[in-house]
N, C-alpha and C positions, 0 to 999 in steps of 0.2 A: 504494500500500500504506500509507504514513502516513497516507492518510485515512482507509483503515481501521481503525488502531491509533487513530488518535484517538478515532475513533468507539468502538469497545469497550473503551479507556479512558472516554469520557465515559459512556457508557449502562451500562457493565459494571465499573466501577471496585470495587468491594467485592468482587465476583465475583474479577475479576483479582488482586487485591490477596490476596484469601484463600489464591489457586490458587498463587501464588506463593511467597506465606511457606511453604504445607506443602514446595510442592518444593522449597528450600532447606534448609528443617528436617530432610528424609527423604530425602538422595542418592540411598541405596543401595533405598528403600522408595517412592522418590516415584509411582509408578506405581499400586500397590497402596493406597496410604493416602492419596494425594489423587485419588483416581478420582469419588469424589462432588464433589467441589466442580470437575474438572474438566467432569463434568458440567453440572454449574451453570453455569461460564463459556457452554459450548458452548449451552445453551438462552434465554441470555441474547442470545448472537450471531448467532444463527441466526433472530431476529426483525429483524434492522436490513438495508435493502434494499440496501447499499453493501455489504456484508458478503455476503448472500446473492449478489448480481451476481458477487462476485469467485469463491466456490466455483464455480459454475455456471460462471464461463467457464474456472476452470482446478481443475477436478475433478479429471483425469488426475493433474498434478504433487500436488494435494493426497492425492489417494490413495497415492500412491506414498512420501510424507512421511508420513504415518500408520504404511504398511505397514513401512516403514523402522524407526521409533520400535518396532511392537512386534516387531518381531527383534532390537533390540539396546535393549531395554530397559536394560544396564548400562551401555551405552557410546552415549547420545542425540547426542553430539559427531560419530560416523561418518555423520551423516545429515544432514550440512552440504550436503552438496552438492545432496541433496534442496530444503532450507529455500532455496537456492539458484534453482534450477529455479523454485520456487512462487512466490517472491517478484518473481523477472523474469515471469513467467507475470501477477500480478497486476498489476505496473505497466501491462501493455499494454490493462487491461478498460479499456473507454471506461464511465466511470459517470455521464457527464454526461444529466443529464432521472431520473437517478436521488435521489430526494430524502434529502438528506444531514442534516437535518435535523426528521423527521416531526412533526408534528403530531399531540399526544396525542386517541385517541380515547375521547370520552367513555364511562363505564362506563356 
């Protein structure tokens, strides 16, 4: 899993960086008011193949951590146990022969 955080740190950093400050700024509102730019993160992540490997092998806990979040929208903290699950789930993807570093293709 940190090598996926690295990675959409490195690839998605503005992104990240954006999606962050709103949801500090917006406790009670962060859902609603940074929904675009969490978008944005998610469209930025969803191109790096280390990133996709890991949804794909653990889709199940990922959904279930999503579905979690918008049921308790005021209280994201009850859904630790989720972020839990996803995160054990992610260490066990083998992402080796998966290139973790792409090579930008030309426009």
């Amino acid at each position: 899993m940190q090598a996926a955080m690295d990675i959409t740190a490195k690839y998605c950093h503005k992104e990240m960086e954006a999606y962050g400050s709103c949801v500090a700024s917006n406790p009670s509102t962060w859902q609603q008011t940074c929904h675009e730019l969490k978008i944005k993160v998610a469209e930025c992540t969803s191109s790096h193949p280390v990133i996709q490997k890991i949804r794909q092998g653990c889709s199940k806990e990922f959904v279930e951590f999503e579905r979690c979040l918008r049921e308790n929208q005021d209280k994201p903290t009850s859904c630790t146990p989720h972020v839990a699950r996803f995160l054990g789930c992610a260490e066990t993807v083998d992402i080796s022969g998966v290139a973790t570093n792409p090579v930008p293709q030309p426009l």
